[in-house]
VOBA-1610 file (N, C-alpha, C; in pm, whole numbers, padded with zeros to 5 digits, always signed):
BEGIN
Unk+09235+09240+10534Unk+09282+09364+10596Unk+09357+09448+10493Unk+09307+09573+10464Unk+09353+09654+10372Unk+09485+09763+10405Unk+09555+09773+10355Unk+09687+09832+10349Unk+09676+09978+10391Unk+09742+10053+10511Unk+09727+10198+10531Unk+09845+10219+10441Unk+09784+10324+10375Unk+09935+10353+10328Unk+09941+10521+10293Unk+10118+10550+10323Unk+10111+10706+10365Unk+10020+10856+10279Unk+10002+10944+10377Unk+10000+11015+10253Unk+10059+11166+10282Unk+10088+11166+10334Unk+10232+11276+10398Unk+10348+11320+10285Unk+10392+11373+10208Unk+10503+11383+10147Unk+10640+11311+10165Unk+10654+11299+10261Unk+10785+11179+10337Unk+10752+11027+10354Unk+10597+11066+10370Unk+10580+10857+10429Unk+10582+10835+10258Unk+10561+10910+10135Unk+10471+10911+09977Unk+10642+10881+09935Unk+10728+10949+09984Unk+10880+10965+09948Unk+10928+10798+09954Unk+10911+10754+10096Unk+10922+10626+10178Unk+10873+10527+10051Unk+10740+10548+10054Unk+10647+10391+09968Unk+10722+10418+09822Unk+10764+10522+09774Unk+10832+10519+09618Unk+10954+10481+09602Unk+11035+10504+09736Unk+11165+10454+09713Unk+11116+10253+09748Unk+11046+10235+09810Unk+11023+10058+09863Unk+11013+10019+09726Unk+10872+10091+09670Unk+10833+10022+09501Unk+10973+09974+09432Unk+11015+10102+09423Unk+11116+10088+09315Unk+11250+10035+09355Unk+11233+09960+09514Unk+11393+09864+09503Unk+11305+09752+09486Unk+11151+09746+09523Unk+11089+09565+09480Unk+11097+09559+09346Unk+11059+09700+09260Unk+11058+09642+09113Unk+11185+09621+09095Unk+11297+09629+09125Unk+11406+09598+09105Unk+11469+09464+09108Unk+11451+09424+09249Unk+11466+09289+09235Unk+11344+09195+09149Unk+11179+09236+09121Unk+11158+09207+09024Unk+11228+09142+08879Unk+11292+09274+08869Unk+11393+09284+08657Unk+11509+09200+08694Unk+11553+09218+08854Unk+11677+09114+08878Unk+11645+08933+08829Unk+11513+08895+08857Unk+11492+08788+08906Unk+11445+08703+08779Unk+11382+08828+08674Unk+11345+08794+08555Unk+11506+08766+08455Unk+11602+08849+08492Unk+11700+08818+08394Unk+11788+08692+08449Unk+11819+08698+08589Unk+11879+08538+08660Unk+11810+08390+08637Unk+11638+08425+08610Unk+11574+08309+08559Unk+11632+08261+08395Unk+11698+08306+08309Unk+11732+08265+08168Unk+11636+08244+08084Unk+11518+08274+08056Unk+11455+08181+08006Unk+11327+08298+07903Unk+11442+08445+07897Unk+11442+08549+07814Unk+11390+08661+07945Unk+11439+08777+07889Unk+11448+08862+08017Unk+11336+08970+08012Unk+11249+09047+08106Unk+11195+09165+08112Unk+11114+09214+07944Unk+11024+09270+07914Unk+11052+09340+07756Unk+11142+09453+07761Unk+11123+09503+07816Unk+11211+09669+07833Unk+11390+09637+07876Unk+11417+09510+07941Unk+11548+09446+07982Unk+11612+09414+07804Unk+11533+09341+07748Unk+11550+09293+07625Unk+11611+09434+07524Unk+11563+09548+07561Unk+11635+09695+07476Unk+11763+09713+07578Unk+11732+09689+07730Unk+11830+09790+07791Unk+12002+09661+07744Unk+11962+09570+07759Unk+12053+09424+07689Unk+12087+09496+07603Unk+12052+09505+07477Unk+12043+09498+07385Unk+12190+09618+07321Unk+12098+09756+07443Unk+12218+09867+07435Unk+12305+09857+07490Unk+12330+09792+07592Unk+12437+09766+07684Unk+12525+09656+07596Unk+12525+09592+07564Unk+12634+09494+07428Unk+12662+09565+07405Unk+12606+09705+07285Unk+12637+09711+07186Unk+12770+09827+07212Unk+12689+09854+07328Unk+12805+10018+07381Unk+12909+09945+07485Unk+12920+09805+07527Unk+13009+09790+07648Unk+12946+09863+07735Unk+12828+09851+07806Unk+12809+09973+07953Unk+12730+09856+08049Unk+12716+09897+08193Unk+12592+09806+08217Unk+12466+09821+08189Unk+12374+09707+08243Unk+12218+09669+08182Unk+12132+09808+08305Unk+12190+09842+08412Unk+12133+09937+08476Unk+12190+10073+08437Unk+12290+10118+08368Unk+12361+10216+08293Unk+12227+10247+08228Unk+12237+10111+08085Unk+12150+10171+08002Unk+12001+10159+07998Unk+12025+10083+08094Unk+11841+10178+08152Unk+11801+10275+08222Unk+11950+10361+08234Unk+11899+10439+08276Unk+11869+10606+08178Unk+12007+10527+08064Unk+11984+10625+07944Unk+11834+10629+07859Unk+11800+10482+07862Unk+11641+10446+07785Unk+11584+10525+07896Unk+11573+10505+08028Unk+11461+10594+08080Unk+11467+10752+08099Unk+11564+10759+08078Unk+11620+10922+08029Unk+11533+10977+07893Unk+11565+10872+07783Unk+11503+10956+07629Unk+11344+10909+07677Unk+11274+10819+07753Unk+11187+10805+07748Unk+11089+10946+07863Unk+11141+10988+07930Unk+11079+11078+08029Unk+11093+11223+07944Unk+11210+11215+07842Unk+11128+11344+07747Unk+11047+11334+07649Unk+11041+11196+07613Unk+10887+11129+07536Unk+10752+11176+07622Unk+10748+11189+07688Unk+10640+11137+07791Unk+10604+11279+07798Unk+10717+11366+07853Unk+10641+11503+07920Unk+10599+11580+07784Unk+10662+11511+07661Unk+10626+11593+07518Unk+10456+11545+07466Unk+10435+11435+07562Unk+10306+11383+07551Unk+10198+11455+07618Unk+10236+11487+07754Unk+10172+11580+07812Unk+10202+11549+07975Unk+10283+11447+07998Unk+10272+11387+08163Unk+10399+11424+08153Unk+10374+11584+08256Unk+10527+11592+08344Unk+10611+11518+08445Unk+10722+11523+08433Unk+10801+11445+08518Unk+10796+11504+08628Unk+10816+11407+08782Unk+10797+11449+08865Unk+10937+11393+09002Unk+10937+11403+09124Unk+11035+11331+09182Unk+11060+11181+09127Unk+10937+11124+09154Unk+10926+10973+09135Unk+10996+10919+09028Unk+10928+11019+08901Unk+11033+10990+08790Unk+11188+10994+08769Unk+11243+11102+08824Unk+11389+11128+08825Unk+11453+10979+08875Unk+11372+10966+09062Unk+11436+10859+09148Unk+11392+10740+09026Unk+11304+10747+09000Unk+11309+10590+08905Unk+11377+10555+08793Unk+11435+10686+08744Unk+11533+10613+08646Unk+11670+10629+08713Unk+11666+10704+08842Unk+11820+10620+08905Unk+11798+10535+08969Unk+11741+10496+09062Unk+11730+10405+09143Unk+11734+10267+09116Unk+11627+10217+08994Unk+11623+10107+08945Unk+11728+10105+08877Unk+11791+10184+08784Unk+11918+10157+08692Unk+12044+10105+08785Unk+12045+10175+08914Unk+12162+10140+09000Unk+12107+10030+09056Unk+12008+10005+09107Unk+12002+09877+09199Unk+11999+09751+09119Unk+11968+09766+08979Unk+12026+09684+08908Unk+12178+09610+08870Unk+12246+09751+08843Unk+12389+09714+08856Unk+12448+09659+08977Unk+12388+09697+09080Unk+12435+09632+09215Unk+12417+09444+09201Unk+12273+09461+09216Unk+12225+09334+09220Unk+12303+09240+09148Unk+12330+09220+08991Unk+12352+09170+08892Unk+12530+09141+08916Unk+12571+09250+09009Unk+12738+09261+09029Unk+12793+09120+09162Unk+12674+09122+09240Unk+12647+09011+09347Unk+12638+08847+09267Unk+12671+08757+09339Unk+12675+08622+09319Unk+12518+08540+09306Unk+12494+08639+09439Unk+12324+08522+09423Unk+12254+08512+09303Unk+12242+08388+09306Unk+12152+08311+09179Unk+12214+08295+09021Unk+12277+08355+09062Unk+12405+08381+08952Unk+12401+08232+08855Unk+12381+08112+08959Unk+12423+07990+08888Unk+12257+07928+08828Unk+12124+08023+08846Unk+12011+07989+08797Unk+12025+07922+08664Unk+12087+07983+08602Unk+12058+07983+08472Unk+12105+07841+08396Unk+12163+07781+08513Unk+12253+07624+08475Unk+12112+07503+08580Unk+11979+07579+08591Unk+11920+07495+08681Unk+11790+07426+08577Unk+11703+07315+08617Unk+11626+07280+08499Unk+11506+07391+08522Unk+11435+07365+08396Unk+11310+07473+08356Unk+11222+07462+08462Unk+11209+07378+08541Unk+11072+07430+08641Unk+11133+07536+08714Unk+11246+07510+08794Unk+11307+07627+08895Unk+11289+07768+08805Unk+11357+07737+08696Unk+11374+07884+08659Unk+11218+07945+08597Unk+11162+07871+08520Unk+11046+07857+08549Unk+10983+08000+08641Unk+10986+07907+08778Unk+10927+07967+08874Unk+10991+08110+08918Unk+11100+08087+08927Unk+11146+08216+08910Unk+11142+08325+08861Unk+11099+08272+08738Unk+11067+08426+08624Unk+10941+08455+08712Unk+10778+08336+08739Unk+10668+08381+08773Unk+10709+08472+08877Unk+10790+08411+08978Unk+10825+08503+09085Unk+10841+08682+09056Unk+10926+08622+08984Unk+10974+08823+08958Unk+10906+08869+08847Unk+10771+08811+08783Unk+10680+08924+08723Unk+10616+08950+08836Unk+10573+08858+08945Unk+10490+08902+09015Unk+10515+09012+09138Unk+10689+09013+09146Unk+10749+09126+09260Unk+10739+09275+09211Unk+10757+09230+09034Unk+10774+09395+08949Unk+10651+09407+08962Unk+10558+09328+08949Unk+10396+09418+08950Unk+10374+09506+09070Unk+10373+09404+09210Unk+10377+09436+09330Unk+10450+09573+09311Unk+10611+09587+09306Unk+10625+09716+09321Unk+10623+09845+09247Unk+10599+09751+09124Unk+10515+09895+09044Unk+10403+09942+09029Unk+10317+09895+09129Unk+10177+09939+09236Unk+10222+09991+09348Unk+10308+09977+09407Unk+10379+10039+09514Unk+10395+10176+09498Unk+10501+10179+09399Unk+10553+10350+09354Unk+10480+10412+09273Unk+10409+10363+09214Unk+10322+10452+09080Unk+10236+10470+09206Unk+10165+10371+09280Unk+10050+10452+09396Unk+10079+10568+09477Unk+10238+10606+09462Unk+10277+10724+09600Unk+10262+10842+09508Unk+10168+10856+09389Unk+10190+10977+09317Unk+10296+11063+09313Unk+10406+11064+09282Unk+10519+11145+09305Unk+10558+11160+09172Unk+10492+11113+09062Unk+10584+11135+08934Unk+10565+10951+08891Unk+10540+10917+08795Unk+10536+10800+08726Unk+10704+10782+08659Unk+10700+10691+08688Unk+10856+10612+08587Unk+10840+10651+08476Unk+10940+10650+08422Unk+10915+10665+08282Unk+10900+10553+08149Unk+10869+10421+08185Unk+10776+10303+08172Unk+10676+10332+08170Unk+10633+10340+08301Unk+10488+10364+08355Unk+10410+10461+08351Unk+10486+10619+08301Unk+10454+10754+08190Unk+10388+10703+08088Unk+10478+10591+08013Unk+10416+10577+07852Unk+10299+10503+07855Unk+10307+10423+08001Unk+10198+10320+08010Unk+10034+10416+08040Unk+10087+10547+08110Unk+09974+10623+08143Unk+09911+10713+08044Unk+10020+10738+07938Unk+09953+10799+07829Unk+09929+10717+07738Unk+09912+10598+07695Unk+09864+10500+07673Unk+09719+10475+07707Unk+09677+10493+07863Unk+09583+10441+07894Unk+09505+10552+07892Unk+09578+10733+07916Unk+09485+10813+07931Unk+09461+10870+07757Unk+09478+10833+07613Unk+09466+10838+07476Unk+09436+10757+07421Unk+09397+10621+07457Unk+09325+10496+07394Unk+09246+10425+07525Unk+09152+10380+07414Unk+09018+10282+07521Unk+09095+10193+07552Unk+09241+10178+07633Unk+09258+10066+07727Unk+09239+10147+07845Unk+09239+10003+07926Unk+09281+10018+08073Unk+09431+09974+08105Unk+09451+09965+08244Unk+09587+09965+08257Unk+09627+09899+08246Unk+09602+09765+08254Unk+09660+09640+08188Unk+09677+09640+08056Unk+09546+09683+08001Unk+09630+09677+07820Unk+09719+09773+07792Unk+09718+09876+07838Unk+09773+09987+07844Unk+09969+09941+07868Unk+10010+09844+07955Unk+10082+09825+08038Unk+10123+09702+07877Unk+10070+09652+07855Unk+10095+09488+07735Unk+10152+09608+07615Unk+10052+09697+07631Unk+10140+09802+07476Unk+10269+09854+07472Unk+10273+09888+07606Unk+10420+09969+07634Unk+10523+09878+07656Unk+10511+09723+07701Unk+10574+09649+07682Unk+10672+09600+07590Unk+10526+09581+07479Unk+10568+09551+07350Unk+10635+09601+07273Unk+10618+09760+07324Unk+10686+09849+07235Unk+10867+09832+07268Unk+10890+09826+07382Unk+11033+09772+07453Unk+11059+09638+07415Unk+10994+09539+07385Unk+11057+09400+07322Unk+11024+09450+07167Unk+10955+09497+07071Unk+11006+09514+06956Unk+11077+09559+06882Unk+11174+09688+06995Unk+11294+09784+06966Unk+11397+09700+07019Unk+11420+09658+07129Unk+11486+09604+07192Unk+11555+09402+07103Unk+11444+09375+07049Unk+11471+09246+06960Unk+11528+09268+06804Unk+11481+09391+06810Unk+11525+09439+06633Unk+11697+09488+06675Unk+11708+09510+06770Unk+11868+09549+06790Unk+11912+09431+06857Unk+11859+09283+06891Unk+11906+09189+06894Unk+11940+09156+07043Unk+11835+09196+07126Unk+11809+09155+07251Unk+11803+09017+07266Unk+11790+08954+07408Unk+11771+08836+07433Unk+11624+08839+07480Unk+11551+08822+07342Unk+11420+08787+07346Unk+11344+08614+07411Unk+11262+08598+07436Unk+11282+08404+07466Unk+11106+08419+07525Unk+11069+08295+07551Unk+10954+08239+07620Unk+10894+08349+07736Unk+11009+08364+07837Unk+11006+08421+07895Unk+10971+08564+07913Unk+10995+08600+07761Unk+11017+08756+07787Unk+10854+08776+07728Unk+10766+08675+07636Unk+10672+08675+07586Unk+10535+08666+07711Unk+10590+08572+07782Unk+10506+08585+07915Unk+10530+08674+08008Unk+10603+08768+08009Unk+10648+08873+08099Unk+10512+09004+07996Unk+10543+09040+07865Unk+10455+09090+07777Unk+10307+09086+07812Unk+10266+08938+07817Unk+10143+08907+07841Unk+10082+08910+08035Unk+10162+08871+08072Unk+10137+08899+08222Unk+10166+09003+08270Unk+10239+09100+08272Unk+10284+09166+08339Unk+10148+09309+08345Unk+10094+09273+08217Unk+09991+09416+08240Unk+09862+09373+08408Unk+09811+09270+08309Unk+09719+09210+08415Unk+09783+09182+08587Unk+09868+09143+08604Unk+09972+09111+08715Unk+09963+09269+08798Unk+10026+09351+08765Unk+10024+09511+08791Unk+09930+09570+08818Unk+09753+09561+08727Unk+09633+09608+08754Unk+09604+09515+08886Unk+09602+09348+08868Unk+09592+09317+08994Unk+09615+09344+09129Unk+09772+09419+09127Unk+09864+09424+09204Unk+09777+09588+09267Unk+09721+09691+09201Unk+09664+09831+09251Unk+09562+09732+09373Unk+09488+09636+09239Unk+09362+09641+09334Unk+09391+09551+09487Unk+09454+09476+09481Unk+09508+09429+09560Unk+09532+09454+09715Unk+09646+09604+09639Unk+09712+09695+09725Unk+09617+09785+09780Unk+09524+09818+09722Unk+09449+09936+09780Unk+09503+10041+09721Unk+09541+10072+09578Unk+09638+10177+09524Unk+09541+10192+09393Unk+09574+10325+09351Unk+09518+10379+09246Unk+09657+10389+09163Unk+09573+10411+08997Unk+09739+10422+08902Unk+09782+10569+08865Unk+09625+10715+08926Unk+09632+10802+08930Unk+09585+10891+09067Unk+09627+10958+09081Unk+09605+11020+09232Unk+09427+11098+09179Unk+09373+11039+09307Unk+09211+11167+09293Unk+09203+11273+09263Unk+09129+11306+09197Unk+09122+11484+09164Unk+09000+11513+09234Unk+08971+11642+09285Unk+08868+11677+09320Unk+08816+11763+09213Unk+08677+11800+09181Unk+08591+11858+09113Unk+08625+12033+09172Unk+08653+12099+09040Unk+08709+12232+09136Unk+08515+12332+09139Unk+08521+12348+09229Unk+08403+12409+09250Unk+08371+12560+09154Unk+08235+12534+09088Unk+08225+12658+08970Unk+08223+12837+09070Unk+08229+12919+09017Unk+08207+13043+09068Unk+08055+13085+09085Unk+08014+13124+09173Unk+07901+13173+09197Unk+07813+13237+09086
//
């Protein structure tokens, strides 16, 4: 049974704000597992040490310089984008400020383990969620689209590049890189393309063919 899902401006409002508190607890679940965090967590870490701020602070500054990367690429920012670099940056700081799971990181490797699988597989889920309500792409998921719409990938490879590019900035300033964050790299593209087809979601809204002039 395939997923109705809105397409109204308010129900599109609705499914982008859901995405982006699942991808949230997603990045929550990947950094409470220990066992190296997010690629893009691994920069926002990385800045957050270095400045004293929080890990949802400075993701929200990274997704700030990154959404004028993006529209200089050619993909304007849109609602979706704005709400996604607040939304996730704050529901991060929330989350992370709370107790639960807090004590993961003192548990043996299968739990946490599973945990990380868990929360690549919630961030995929809801970053098929919100990128499907067309409202504006994250600004992650911007670089991931001009990525896919300027080189012969698809969205999964597309999604492993932009990754990488966040764990190789993010480790050179001395992130908490690990196992974890290498299988987050490698899964997370495929995980996400799964997650459209899945959903019944596209990673770009349809265009129609504009009809020629007589």
């Amino acid at each position: 049974m395939r997923v109705t899902w809105p397409t109204t401006v308010p129900g599109r409002v609705v499914q982008l704000l859901l995405g982006l508190i699942v991808t949230s607890a997603g990045i929550w679940l990947t950094i409470r597992a220990n066992l190296g965090v997010a690629s893009w967590e691994v920069l926002h870490i990385a800045l957050a040490q270095r400045l004293g701020i929080g890990i949802g602070t400075a993701s929200i500054a990274i997704g700030s310089l990154l959404v004028a990367i993006v529209a200089a690429l050619g993909l304007l920012p849109g609602i979706g984008t704005i709400l996604n670099v607040l939304v996730i940056g704050t529901c991060l700081n929330l989350l992370l400020a709370t107790p639960m799971l807090a004590s993961m990181g003192t548990t043996g490797v299968a739990e946490r383990l599973g945990a990380l699988v868990v929360g690549i597989a919630v961030f995929a889920i809801g970053c098929a969620i919100y990128v499907g309500a067309h409202l504006g792409s994250g600004p992650r998921d911007g670089l991931m689209l001009a990525i896919h719409l300027r080189l012969p990938l698809g969205v999964g490879g597309a999604r492993v590049v932009s990754e990488g590019i966040g764990l190789v900035i993010g480790w050179s300033l001395g992130g908490p890189a690990g196992v974890g964050t290498l299988l987050f790299v490698v899964a997370a593209g495929p995980m996400v393309a799964l997650a459209f087809r899945f959903l019944g979601l596209r990673p770009l809204a349809e265009t129609r063919p504009v009809p020629r002039a007589p």
